[in-house]
C-alpha positions as a LaTeX table, in Angstrom:
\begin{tabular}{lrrr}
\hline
Residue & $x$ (\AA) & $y$ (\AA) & $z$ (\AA) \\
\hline
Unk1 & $-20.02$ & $-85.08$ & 86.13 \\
Unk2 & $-23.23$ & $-85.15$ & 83.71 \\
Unk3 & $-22.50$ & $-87.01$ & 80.90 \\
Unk4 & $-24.56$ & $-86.92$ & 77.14 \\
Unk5 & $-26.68$ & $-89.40$ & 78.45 \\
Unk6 & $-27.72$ & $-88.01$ & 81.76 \\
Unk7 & $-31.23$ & $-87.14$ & 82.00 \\
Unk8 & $-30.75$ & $-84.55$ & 84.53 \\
Unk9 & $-30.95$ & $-80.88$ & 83.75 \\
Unk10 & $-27.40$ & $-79.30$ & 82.77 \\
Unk11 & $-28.53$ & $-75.98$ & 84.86 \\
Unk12 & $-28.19$ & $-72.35$ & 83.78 \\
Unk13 & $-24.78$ & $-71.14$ & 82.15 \\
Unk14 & $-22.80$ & $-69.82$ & 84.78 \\
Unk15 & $-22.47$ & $-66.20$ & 82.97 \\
Unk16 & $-24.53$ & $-64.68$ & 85.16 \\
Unk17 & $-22.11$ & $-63.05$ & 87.58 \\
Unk18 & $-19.33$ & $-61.76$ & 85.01 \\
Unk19 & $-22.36$ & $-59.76$ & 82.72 \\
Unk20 & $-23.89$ & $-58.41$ & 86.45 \\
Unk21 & $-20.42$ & $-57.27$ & 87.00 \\
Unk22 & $-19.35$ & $-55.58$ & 83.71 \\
Unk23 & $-22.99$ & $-53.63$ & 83.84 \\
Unk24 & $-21.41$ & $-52.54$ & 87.16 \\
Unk25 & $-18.74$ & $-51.75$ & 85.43 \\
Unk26 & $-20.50$ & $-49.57$ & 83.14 \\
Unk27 & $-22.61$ & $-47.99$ & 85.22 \\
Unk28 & $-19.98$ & $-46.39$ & 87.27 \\
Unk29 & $-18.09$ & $-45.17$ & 84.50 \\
Unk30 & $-21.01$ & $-43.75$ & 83.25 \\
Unk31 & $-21.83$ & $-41.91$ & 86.09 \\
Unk32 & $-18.20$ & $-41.02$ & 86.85 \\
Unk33 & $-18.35$ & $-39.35$ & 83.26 \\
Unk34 & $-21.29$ & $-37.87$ & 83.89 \\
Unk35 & $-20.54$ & $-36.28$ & 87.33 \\
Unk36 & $-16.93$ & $-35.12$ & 85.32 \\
Unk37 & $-18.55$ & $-33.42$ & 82.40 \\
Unk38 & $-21.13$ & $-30.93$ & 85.18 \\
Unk39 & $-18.32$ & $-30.38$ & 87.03 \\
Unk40 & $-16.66$ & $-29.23$ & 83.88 \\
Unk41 & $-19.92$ & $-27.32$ & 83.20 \\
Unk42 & $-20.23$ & $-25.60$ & 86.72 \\
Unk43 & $-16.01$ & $-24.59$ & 86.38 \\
Unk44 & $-16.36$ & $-22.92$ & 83.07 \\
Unk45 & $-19.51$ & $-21.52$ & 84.00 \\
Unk46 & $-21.17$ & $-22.62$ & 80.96 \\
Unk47 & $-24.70$ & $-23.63$ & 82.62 \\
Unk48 & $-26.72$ & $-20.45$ & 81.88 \\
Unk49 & $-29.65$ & $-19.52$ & 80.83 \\
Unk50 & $-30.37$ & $-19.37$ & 76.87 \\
Unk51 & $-32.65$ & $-16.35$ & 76.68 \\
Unk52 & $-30.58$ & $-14.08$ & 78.74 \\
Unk53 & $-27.49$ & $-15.56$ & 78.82 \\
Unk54 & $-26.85$ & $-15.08$ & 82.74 \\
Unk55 & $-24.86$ & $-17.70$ & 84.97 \\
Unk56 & $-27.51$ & $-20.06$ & 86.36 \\
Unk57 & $-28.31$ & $-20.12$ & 90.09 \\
Unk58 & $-27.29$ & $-22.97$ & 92.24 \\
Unk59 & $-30.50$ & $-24.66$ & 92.44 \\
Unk60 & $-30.91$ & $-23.95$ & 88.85 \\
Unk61 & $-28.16$ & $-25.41$ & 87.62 \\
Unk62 & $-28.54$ & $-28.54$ & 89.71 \\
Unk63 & $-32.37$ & $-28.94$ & 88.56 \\
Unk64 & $-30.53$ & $-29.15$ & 85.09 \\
Unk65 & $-28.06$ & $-31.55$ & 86.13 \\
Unk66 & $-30.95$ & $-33.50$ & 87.47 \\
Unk67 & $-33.17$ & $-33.60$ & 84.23 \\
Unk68 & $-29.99$ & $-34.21$ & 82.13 \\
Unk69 & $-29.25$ & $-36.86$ & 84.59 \\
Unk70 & $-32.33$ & $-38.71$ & 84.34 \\
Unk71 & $-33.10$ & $-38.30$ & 80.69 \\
Unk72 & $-29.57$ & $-39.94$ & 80.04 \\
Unk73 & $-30.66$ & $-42.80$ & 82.98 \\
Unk74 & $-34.21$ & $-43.28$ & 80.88 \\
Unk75 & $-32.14$ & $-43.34$ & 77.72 \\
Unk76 & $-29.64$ & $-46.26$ & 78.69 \\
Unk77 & $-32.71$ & $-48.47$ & 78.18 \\
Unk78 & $-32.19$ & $-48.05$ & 74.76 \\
Unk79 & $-28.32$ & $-50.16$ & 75.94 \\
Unk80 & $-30.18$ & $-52.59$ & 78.11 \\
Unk81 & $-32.38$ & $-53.06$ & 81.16 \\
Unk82 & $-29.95$ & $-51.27$ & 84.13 \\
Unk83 & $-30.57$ & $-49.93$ & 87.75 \\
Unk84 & $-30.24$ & $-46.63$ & 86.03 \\
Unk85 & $-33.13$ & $-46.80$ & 84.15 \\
Unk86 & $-35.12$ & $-48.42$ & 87.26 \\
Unk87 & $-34.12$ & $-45.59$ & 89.89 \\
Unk88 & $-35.36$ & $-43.15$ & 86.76 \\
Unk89 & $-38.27$ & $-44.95$ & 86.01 \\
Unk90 & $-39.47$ & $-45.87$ & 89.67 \\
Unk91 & $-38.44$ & $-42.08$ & 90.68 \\
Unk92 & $-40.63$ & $-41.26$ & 87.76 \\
Unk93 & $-44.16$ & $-43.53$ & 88.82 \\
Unk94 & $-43.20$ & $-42.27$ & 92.76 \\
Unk95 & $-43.38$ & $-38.31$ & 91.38 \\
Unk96 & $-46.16$ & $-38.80$ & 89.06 \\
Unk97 & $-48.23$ & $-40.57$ & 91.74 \\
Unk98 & $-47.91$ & $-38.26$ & 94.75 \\
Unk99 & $-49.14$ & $-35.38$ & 92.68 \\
Unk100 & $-51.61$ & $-36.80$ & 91.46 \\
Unk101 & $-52.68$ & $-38.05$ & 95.36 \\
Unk102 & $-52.06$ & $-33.96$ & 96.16 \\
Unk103 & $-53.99$ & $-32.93$ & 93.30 \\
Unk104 & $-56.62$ & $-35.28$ & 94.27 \\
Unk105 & $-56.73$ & $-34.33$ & 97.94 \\
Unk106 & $-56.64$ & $-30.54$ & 97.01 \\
Unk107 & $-58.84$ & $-30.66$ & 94.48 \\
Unk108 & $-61.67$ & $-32.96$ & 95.61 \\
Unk109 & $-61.38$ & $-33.59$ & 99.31 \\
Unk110 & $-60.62$ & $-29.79$ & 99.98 \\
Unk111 & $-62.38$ & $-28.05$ & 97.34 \\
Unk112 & $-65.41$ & $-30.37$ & 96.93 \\
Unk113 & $-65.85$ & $-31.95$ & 100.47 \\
Unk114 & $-63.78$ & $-30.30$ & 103.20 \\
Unk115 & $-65.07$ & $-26.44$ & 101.97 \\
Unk116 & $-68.73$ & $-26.72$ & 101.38 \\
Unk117 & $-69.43$ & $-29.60$ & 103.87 \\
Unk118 & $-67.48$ & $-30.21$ & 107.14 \\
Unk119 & $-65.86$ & $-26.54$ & 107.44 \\
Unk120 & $-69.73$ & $-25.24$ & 107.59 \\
Unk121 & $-70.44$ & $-28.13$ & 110.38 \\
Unk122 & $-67.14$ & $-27.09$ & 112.84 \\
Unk123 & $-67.16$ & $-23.20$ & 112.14 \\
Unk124 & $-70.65$ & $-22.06$ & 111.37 \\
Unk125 & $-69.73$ & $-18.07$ & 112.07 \\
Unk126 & $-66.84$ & $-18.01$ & 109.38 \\
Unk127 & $-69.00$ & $-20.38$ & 107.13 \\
Unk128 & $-69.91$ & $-18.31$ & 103.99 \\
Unk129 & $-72.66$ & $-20.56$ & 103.37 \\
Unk130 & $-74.87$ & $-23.34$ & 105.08 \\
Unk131 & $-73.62$ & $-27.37$ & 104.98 \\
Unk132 & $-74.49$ & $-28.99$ & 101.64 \\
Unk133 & $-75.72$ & $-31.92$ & 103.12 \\
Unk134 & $-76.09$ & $-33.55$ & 99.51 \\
Unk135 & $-72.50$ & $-34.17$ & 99.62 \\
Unk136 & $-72.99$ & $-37.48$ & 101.87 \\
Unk137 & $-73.99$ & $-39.27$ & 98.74 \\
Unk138 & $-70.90$ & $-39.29$ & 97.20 \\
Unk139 & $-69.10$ & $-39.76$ & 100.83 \\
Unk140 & $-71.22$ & $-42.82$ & 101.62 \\
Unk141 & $-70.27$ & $-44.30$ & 97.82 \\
Unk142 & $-66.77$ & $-43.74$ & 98.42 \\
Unk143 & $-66.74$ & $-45.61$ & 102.03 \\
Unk144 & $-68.45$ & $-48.50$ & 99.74 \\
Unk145 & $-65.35$ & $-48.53$ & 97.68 \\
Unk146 & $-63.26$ & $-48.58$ & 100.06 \\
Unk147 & $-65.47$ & $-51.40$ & 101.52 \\
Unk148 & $-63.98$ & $-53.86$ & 99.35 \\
Unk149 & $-60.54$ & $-53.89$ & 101.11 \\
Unk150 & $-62.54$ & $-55.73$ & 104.37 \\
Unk151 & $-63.68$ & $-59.18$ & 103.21 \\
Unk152 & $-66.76$ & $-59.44$ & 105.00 \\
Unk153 & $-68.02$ & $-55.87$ & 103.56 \\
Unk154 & $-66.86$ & $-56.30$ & 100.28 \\
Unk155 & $-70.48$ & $-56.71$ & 98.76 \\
Unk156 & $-71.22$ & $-53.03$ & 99.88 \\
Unk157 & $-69.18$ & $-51.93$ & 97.13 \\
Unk158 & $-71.47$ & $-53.27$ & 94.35 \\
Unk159 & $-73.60$ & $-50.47$ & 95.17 \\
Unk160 & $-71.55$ & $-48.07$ & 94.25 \\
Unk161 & $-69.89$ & $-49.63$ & 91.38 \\
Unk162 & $-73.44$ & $-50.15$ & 89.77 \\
Unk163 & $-73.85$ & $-46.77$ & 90.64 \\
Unk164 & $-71.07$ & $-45.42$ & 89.12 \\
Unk165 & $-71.43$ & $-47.84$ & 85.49 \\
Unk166 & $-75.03$ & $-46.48$ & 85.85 \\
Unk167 & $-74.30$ & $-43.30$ & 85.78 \\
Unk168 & $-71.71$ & $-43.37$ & 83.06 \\
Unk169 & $-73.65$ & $-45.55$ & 80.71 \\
Unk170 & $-76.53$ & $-43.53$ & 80.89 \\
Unk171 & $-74.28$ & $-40.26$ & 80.37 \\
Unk172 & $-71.87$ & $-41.24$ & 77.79 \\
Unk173 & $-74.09$ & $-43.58$ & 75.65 \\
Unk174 & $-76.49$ & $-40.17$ & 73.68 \\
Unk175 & $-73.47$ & $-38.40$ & 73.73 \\
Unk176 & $-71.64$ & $-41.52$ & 71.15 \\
Unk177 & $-74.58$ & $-42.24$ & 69.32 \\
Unk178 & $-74.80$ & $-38.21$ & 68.78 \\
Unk179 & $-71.13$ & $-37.20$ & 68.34 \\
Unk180 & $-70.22$ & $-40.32$ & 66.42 \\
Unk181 & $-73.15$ & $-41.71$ & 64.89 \\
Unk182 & $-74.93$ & $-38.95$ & 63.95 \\
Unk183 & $-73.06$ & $-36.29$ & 63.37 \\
Unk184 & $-70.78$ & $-38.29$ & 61.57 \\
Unk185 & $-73.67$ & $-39.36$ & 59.19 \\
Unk186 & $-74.56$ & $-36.25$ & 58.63 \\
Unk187 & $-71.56$ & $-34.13$ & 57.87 \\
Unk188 & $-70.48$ & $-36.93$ & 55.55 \\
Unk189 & $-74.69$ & $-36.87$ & 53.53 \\
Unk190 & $-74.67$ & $-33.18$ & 53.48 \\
Unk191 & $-71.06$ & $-32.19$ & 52.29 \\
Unk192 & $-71.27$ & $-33.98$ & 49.44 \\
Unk193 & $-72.95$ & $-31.62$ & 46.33 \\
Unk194 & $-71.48$ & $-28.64$ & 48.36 \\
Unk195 & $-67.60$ & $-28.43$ & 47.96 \\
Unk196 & $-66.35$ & $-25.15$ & 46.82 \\
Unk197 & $-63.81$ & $-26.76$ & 44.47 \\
Unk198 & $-63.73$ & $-30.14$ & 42.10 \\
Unk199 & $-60.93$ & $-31.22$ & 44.45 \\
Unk200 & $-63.01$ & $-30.25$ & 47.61 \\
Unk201 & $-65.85$ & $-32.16$ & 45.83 \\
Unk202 & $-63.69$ & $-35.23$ & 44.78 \\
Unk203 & $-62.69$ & $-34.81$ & 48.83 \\
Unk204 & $-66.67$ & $-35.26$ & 50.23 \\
Unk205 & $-66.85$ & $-38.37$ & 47.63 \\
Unk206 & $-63.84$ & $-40.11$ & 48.68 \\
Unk207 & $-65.10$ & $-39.34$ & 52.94 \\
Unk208 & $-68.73$ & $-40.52$ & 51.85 \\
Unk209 & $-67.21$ & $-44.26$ & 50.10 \\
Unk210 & $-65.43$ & $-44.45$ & 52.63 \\
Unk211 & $-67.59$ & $-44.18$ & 55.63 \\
Unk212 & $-69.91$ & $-46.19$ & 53.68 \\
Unk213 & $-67.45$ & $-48.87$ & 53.03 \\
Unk214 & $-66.10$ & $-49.11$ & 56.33 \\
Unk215 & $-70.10$ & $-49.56$ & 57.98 \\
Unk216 & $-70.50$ & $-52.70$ & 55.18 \\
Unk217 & $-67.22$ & $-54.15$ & 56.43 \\
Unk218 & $-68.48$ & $-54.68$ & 59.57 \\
Unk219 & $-71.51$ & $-56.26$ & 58.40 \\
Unk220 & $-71.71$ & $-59.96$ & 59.45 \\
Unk221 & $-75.07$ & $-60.62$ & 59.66 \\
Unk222 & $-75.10$ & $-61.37$ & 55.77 \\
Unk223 & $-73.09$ & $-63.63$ & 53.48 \\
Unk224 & $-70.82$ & $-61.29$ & 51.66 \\
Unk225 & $-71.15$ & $-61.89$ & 48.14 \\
Unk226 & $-70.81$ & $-59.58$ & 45.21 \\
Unk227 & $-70.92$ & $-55.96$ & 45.39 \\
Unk228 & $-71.12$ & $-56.45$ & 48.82 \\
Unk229 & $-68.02$ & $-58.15$ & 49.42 \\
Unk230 & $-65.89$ & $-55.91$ & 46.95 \\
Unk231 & $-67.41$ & $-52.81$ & 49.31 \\
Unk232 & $-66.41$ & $-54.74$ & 52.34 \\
Unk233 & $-62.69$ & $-55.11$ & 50.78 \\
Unk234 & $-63.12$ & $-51.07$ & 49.55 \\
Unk235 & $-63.70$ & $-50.41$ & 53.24 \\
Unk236 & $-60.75$ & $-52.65$ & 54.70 \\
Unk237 & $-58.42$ & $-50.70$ & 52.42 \\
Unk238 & $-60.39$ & $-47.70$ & 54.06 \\
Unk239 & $-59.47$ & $-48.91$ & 57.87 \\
Unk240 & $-55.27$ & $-49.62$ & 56.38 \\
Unk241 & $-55.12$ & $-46.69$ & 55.69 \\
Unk242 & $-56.49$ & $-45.21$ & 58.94 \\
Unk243 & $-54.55$ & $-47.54$ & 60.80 \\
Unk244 & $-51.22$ & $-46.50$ & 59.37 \\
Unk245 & $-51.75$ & $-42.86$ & 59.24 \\
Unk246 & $-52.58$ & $-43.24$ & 63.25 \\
Unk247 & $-49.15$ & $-45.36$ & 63.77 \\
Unk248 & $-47.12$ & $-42.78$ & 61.38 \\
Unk249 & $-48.77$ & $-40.59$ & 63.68 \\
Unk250 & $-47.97$ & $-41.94$ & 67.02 \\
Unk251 & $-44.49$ & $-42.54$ & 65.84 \\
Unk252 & $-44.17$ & $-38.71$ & 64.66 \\
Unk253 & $-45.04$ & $-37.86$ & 67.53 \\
Unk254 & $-42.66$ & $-40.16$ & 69.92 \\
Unk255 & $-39.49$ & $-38.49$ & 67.58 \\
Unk256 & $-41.23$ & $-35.37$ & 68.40 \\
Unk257 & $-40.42$ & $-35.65$ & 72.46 \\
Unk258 & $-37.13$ & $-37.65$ & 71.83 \\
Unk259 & $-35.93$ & $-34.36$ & 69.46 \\
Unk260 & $-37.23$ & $-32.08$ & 72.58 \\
Unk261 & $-35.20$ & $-34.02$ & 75.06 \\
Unk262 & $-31.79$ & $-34.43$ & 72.58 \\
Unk263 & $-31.98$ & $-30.77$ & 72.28 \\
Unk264 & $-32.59$ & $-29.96$ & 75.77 \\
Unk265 & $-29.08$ & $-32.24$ & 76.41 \\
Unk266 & $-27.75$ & $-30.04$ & 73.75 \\
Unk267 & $-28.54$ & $-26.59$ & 74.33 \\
Unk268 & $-29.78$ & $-26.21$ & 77.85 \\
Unk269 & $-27.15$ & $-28.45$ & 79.59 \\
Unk270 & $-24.38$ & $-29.18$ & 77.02 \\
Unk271 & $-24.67$ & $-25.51$ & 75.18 \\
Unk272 & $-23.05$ & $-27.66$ & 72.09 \\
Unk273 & $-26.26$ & $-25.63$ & 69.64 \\
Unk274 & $-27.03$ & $-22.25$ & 70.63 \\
Unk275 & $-30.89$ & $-21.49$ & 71.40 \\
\hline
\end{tabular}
């Protein structure tokens, strides 16, 4: 027995086992009721189609059952973390990663490698046009990726990752300093003078201070003092208010898809709202 005074660890609560077991619990009746309410459904023949009102197909009312199934499972997160939200979740990452590996492998390897290169090489009568031997560039970079899962030729690797920063530096560095330096600077000089209203004008003034602002807030190479400092707090104001109308935003935009999905459960499965 560990008294008040015993410097040895009390150990975890032993709660563990009775919350695993009501989740359990939980989760089965949840399922039960949901396996009892598309039976329900499929009896009454009330899974049909909303645009022509037609008793759904086998397979199409079970790919129904399915999404209602899992957008319930990814819901109960909302509850607590539950093996129904991991089977819908890891079910989701599994999906979502072999197409993308089938897109990939159709789209590149096929299309862009297997077509125009190695078909050519093996059948060079039903070729509709000669090897394009520049294609082992980008073959020979890849092996050096893949390089780096063998210790000892790890190194080959760098050459294609310096290739491939390189080549993206070098590509997406004009293209900034044009699309967001400059054109930025210059839509915001030359719209000013030319609105077609005293609101559209007020509009250009109000971009213009701000964009201004916003530059001299950033400026830390000298001591703010003065009317530089007041411009600096002009164009922190300036980035609030860009930073909450992004988050409003974002957050509009996450109700968005959880409206979708509530009224998918309600029309397309449930048929509580008609279409």
């Amino acid at each position: 027995m560990i008294g008040p005074d015993d410097p040895r660890p009390a150990g975890p609560p032993a709660s563990g086992p009775p919350r695993v077991a009501s989740g359990v619990v939980v989760g089965l009746v949840l399922v039960s009721a949901f396996i009892a309410v598309n039976v329900w459904l499929v009896a009454a023949g009330r899974l049909r189609d909303g645009a022509t009102g037609r008793v759904l197909a086998t397979l199409d009312g079970l790919g129904i059952m399915l999404a209602a199934g899992l957008t319930l499972a990814i819901l109960s997160f909302l509850w607590r973390d539950n093996p129904l939200f991991k089977l819908a979740e890891h079910l989701f990452l599994g999906v979502s990663v072999g197409y993308g590996i089938t897109i990939a492998v159709h789209q590149y390897l096929r299309k862009q490698l297997w077509v125009p290169l190695v078909e050519p090489i093996l059948h060079p009568g039903r070729a509709e046009q000669a090897p394009q031997w520049a294609l082992l560039v980008p073959v020979v970079l890849g092996l050096c990726l893949l390089a780096r899962f063998v210790p000892r030729a790890a190194w080959l690797s760098r050459y294609a990752f310096a290739m491939m920063v390189g080549w993206a530096a070098g590509l997406m560095v004009p293209y900034v300093i044009y699309s967001y330096v400059y054109k930025q600077t210059a839509a915001s000089l030359v719209a000013v003078g030319r609105g077609p209203t005293l609101a559209g004008e007020l509009s250009n003034l109000v971009a213009l201070a701000g964009v201004l602002s916003v530059l001299v807030y950033f400026v830390y190479s000298v001591r703010r003092r003065g009317l530089l400092r007041r411009t600096a707090q002009v164009g922190l104001l300036f980035l609030m208010v860009s930073f909450g109308a992004t988050f409003g935003f974002t957050v509009m935009a996450r109700i968005s898809l959880l409206t979708g999905r509530a009224m998918f459960l309600l029309t397309d499965w449930l048929h509580v709202i008609d279409p």
